[in-house]
C-alpha positions as CSV (number, residue, x, y, z in Angstrom):
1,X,-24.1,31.2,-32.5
2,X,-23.9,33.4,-29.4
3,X,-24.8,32.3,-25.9
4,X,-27.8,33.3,-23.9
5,X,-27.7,35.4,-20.9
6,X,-28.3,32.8,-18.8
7,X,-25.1,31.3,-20.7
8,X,-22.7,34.0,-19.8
9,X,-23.4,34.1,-16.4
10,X,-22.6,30.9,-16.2
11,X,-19.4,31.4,-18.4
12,X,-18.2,34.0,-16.2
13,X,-18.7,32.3,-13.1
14,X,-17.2,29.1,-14.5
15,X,-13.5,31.3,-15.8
16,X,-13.4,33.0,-12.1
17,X,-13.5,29.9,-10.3
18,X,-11.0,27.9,-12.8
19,X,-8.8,30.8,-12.3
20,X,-8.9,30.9,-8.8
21,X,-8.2,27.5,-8.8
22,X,-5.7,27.8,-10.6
23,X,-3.9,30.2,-9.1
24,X,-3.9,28.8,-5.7
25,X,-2.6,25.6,-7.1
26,X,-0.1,27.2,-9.2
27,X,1.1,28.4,-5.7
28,X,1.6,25.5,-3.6
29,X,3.7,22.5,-3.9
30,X,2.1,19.3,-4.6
31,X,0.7,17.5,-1.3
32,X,3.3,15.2,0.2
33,X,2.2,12.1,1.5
34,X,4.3,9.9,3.3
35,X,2.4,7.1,3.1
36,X,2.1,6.8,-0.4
37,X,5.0,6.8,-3.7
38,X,4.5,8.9,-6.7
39,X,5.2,7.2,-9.8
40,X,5.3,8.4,-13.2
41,X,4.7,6.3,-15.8
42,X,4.0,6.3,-19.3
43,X,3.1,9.8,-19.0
44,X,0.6,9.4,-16.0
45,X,1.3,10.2,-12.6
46,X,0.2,8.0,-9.3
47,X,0.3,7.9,-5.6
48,X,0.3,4.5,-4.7
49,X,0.5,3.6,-0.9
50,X,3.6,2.3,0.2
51,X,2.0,-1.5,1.3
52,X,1.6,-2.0,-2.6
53,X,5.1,-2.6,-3.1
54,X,5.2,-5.4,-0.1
55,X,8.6,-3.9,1.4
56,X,10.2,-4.8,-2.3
57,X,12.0,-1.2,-1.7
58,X,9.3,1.3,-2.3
59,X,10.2,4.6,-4.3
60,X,9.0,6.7,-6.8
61,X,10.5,7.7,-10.2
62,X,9.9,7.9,-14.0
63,X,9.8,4.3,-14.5
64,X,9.6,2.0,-17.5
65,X,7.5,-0.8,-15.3
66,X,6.2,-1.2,-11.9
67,X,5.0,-4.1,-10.0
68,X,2.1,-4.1,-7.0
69,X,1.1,-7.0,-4.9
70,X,-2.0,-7.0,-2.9
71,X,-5.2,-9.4,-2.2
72,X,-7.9,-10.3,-4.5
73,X,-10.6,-9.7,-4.8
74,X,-10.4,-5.9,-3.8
75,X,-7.0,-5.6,-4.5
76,X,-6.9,-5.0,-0.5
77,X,-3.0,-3.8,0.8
78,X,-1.2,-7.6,2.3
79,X,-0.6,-7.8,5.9
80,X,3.3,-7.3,6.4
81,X,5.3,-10.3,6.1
82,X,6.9,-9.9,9.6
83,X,4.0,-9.9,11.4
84,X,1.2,-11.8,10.1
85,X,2.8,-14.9,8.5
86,X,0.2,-17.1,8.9
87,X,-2.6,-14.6,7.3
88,X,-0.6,-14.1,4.5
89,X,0.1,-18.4,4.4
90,X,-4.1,-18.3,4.2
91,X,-3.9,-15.7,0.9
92,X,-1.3,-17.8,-0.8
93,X,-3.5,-21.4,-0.4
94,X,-6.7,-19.4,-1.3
95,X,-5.2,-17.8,-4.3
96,X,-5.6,-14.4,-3.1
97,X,-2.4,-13.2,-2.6
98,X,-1.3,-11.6,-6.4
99,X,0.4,-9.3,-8.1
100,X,0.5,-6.7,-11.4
101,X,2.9,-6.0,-13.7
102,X,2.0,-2.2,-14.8
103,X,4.6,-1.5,-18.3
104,X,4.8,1.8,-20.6
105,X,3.1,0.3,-23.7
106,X,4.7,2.6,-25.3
107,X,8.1,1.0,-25.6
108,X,6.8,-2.7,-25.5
109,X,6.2,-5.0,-28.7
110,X,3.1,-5.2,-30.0
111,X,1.1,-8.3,-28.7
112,X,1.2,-10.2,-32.1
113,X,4.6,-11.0,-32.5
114,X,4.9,-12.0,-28.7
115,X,1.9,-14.3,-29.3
116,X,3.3,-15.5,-32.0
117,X,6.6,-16.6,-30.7
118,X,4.4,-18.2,-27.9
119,X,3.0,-20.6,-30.1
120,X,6.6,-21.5,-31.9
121,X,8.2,-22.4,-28.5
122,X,5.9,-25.6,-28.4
123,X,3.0,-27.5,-30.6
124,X,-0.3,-26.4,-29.8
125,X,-3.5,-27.0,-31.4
126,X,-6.5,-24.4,-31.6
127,X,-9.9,-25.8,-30.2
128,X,-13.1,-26.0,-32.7
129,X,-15.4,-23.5,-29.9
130,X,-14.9,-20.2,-28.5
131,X,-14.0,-20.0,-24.8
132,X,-15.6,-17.2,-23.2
133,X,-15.1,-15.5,-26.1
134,X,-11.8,-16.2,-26.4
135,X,-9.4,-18.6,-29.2
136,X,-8.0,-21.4,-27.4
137,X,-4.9,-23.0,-27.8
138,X,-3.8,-26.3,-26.0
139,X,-0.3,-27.2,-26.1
140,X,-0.1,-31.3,-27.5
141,X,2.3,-32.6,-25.2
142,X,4.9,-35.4,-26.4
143,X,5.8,-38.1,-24.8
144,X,8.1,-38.5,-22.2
145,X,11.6,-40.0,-23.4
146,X,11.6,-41.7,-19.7
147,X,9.7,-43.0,-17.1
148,X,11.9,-40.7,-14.4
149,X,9.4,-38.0,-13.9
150,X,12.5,-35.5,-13.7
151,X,12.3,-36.1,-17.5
152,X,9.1,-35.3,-18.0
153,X,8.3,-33.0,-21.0
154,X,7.9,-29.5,-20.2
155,X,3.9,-28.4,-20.4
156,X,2.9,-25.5,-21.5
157,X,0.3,-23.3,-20.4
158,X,-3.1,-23.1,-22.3
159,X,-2.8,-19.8,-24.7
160,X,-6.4,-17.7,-24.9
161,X,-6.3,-14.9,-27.5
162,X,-9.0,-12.0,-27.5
163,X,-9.3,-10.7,-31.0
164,X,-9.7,-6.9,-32.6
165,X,-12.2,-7.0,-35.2
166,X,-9.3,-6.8,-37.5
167,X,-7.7,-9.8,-36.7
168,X,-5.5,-8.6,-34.8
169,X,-4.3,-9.6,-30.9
170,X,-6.3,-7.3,-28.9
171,X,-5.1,-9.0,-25.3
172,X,-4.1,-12.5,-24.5
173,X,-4.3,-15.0,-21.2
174,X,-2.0,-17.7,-20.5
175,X,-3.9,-20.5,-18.6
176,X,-2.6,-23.1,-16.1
177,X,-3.7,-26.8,-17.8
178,X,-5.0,-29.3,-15.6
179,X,-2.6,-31.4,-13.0
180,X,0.3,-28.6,-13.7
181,X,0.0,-26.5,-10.3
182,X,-1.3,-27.1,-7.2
183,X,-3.0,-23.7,-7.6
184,X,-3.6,-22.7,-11.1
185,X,-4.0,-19.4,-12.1
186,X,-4.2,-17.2,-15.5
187,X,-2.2,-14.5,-16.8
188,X,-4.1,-11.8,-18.6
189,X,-2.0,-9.1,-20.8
190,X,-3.8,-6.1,-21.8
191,X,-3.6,-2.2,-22.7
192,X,-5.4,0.8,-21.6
193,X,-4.4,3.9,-21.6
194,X,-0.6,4.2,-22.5
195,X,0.1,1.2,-19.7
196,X,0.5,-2.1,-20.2
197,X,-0.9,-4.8,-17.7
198,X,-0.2,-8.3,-16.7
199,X,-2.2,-9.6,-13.9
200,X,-2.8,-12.7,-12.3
201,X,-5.9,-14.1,-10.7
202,X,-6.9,-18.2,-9.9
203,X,-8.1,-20.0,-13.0
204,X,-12.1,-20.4,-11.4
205,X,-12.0,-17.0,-12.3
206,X,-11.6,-17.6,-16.2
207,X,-15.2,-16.9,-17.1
208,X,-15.1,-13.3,-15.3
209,X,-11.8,-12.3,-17.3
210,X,-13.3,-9.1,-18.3
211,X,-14.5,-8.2,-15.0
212,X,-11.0,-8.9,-14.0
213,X,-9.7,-6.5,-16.3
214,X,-12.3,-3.9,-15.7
215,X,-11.7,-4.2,-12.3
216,X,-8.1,-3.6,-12.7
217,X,-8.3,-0.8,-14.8
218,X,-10.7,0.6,-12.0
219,X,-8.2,0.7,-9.2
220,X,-5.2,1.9,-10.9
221,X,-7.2,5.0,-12.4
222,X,-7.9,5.4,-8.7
223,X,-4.8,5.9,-8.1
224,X,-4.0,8.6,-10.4
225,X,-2.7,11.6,-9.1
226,X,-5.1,14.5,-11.4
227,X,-2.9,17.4,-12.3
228,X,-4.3,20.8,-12.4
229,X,-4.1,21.5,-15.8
230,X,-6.5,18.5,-16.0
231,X,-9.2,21.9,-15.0
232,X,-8.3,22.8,-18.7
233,X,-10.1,19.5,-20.0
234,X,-13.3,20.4,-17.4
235,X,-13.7,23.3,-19.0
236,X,-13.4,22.3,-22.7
237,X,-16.2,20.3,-21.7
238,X,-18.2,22.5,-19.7
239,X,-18.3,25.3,-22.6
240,X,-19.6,22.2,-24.8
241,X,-22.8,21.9,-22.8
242,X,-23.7,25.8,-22.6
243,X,-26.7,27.4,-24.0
244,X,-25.9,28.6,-27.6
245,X,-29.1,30.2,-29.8
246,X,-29.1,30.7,-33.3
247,X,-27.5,34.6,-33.6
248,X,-30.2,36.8,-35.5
């Protein structure tokens, strides 16, 4: 296979520019912005403005975990405590105000023991149906040993497991049950790409749970900070979609 003259052209053109690029970058330090962190984690670098971490001490590092906080539903940076009490008071009634938990999955346990040790902490009971696609498990609460409600039993929150075709955990969501908060929510753990997330978002949202997670996926790649030997990985893929004919 040899490429066509059109092809080389092309190829050459393509190898100055990444090596001009290259160069220049090699060159200069990486941009500082002083408005946003960098954080490493699980092998991936971001810049995430500073309002993300809600004055909880902002700075960067190689980190096992970060957490961001921020509005829903376009994960919008909060007004500052200080100043804007009241708008924040307004997020927190309308369930907008929430975090994420970002994790290296790398060094967490798998999700089917920690599922599993879920369901041994208390008595649930799987439903017959589907929910959304999801298992659904309902913890059976006993009764209470007294009429003082401070002795009430301690509920647990609904369990919803997604399932590889294997059987296997693939994510999992722990639901608010009816009457327990004033504002029920979900949890929804999941992994892509070497992190580990655990976000939260109100329960009326339950049906959109993958949207949820595709949406959250969505801003944190957004916030990735692309490396120049990522130009490496264009190429490799450039070359792939060249001209070739059959070499006579």
């Amino acid at each position: 296979m040899v490429l066509t003259i059109e092809g080389k052209l092309k190829m050459e053109k393509f190898l100055l520019l990444l090596f001009v690029g290259l160069t220049i970058s090699s060159c200069l330090p990486e941009e500082r912005d002083s408005s946003a962190v960098r954080v490493e984690i699980a092998g991936r670098v971001f810049k995430v403005p500073k309002g993300y971490f809600d004055g909880a001490g902002a700075y960067g590092k190689d980190t096992e975990s970060v957490v961001l906080e921020y509005s829903l539903p376009g994960f919008e940076v909060l007004p500052e405590y200080s100043q804007h009490k009241a708008e924040r008071q307004k997020l927190i009634s309308a369930g907008r105000m929430r975090g994420m938990l970002l994790q290296n999955e790398a060094n967490r346990p798998s999700f089917n023991p920690v599922v599993k040790e879920h369901m041994r902490s208390a008595d649930f009971k799987k439903e017959e149906n589907l929910v959304y696609g999801l298992e659904k498990y309902v913890h059976q609460v006993p009764e209470p040993i007294s009429p003082d409600p401070n002795y009430g039993p301690n509920i647990q929150n609904d369990i919803l497991i997604e399932r590889s075709s294997d059987g296997s955990v693939k994510s999992y969501l722990r639901c608010s049950p009816p009457g327990k908060y004033e504002i029920p929510g979900c949890e929804h753990r999941f992994i892509d790409k070497g992190l580990l997330y655990d976000i939260h978002w109100r329960i009326q949202e339950l049906p959109n749970w993958r949207a949820q997670r595709e949406a959250a996926i969505q801003f944190i790649d957004s916030l990735e900070y692309i490396r120049p030997n990522r130009l490496l990985e264009t190429l490799e893929k450039h070359q792939s979609s060249l001209p070739f004919k059959e070499q006579e």
